[in-house]
N, C-alpha and C positions, 0 to 999 in steps of 0.2 A: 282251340278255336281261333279262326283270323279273326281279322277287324270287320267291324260291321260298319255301313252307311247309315249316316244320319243329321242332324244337324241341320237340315234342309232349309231354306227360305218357306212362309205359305204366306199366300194372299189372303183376302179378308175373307174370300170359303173357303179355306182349307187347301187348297189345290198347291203345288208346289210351282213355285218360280225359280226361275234360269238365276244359280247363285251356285256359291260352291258347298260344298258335303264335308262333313266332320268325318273321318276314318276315325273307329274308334274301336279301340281293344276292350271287348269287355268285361275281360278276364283281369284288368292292368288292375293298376291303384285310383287312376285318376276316375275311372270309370266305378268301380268303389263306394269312392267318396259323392260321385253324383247319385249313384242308387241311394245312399245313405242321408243326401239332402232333401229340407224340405222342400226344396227351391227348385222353379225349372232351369233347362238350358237355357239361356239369350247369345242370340249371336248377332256380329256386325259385319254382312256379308263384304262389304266395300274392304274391310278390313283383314279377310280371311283369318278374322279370329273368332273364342265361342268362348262364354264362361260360365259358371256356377257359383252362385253364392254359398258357402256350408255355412256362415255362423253373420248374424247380422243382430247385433247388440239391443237396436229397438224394436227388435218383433220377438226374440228367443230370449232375450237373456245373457248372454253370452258376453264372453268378456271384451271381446277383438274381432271385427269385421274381417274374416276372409272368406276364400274363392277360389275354385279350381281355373285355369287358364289356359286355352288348347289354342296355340297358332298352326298355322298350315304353310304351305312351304311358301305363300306368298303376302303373308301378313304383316300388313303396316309397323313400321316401328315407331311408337309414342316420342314423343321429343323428352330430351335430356329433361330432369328436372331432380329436385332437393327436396326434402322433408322435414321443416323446422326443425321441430320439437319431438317428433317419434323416430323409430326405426320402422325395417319395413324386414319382414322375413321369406324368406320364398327357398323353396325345394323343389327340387326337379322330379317330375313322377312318369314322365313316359319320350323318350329319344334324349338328344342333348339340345339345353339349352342354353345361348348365349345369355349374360348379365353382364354389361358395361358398368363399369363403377368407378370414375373418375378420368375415365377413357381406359380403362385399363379390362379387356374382355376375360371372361371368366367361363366355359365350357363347361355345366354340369351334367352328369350323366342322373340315372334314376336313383335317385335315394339323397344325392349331394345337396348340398344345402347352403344358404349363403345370407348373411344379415348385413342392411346396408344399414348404417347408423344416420344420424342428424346430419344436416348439412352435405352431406357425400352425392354429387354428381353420378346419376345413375337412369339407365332405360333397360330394353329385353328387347332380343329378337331371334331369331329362327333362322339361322346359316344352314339349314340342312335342307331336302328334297321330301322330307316327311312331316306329318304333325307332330307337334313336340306339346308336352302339356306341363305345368307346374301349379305347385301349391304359395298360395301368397296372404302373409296376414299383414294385410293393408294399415298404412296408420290411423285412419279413420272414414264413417262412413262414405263423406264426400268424395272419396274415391271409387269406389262404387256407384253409387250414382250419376258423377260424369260419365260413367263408361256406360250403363245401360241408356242413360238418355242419347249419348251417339248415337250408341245400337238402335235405339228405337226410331228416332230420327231418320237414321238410313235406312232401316224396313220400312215407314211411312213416305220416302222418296225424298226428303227436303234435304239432298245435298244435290243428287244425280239432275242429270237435266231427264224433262219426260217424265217422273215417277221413277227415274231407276236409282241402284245403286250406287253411292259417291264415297269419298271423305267428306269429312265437314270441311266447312269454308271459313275464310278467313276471319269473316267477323265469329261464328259462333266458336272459335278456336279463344277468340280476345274474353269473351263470356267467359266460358269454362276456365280460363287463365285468372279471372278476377273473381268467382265464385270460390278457388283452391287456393288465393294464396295469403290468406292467412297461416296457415298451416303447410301449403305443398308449392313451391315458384319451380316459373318455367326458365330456363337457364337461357333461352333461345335469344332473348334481346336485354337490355340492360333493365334494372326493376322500375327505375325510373321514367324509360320511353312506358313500359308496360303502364304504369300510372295514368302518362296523360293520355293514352291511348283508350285508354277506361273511361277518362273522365270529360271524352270528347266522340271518339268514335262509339265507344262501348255507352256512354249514355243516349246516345241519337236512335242507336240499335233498340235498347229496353223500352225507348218512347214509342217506335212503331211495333211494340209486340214481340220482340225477340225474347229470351230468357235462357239463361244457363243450362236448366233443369227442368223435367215435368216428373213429377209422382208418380202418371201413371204410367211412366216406364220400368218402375218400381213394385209394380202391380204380377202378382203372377201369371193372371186368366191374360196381359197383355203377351209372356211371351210363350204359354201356352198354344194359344190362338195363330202366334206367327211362326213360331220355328219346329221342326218335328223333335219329336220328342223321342228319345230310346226306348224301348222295352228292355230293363235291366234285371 
């Protein structure tokens, strides 16, 4: 069997909006492991990327928060960043995926596997023309949850102008950066501009209403409701 369409953007009836499509092998592994989850798809269309939660410690039990991760041939790449105190594990399950780690690129095909340890400068992205998908056991929850509050974010419009698709913006980039870094820094500016940046722009932001994270992008019936779903 080829690949099936899905992954869709919907509005708030169901209808599909102008976003991009998940090509999905359903026969693959990654696709598998979503049947096998309890968790729906979420995607970040701005991002052309789409993930699955399979193991999330404070609702299952389970020991390590991870996640299936499907980019498409135009998907954002996260900014460099470190991991205190944990490692971070990821395996390749469907095309080749690049892993930077230390500047140093790493091309995994399906099955290949790669552990970044503590401290080791590292991101992921997609050099190829296809979807590429991998498996990734996160160092802890907060990682997750930055990534579906994006998501959710840019299905509810508040990056794009209009109601449409965007990246996040600078401020809610400087949130998310001071919500992880206890545990996860972003390499991108020195840790110290990042500080006062927190404690002067990043405070002005939370006084009118902004915030790192919301719950109920954490909610299933939220990405239920927004993204199509496979029939696996």
């Amino acid at each position: 069997m080829g690949t099936i369409t899905t992954g869709r953007p919907l509005d708030e009836n169901g209808d599909f909006r102008d976003g991009p499509a998940l090509e999905l092998d359903p026969d693959g592994p990654a696709a598998e492991m979503l049947a096998d989850s309890p968790y729906p798809l979420a995607s970040g269309p701005a991002a052309d990327t789409w993930s699955a939660i399979t193991q999330l410690p404070e609702r299952d039990g389970s020991s390590d928060p991870a996640m299936v991760v499907w980019l498409g041939p135009d998907a954002t790449e996260l900014p460099p960043h470190v991991h205190r105190h944990d490692s971070e594990y990821f395996r390749a399950l469907t095309g080749e995926v690049t892993f930077v780690v230390e500047e140093e690129p790493h091309r995994l095909g399906r099955g290949e596997e790669i552990t970044v340890d503590p401290g080791q400068k590292h991101y992921f992205r997609n050099d190829t023309d296809e979807h590429v998908a991998f498996y990734a056991e996160v160092p802890w929850t907060k990682t997750i949850e930055t990534q579906m509050t994006t998501f959710g974010m840019d299905h509810e419009g508040k990056f794009g102008s209009d109601g449409s698709f965007g990246d996040p913006d600078a401020i809610q980039g400087l949130l998310l950066s001071e919500y992880i870094s206890d545990g996860t820094r972003i390499t991108a500016a020195p840790f110290a501009v990042q500080r006062l940046m927190w404690a002067t722009v990043g405070r002005v932001a939370k006084l009118v209403g902004r915030q790192a994270t919301d719950d109920k992008y954490m909610r299933d019936e939220f990405w239920e409701r927004r993204v199509e779903q496979p029939e696996l």
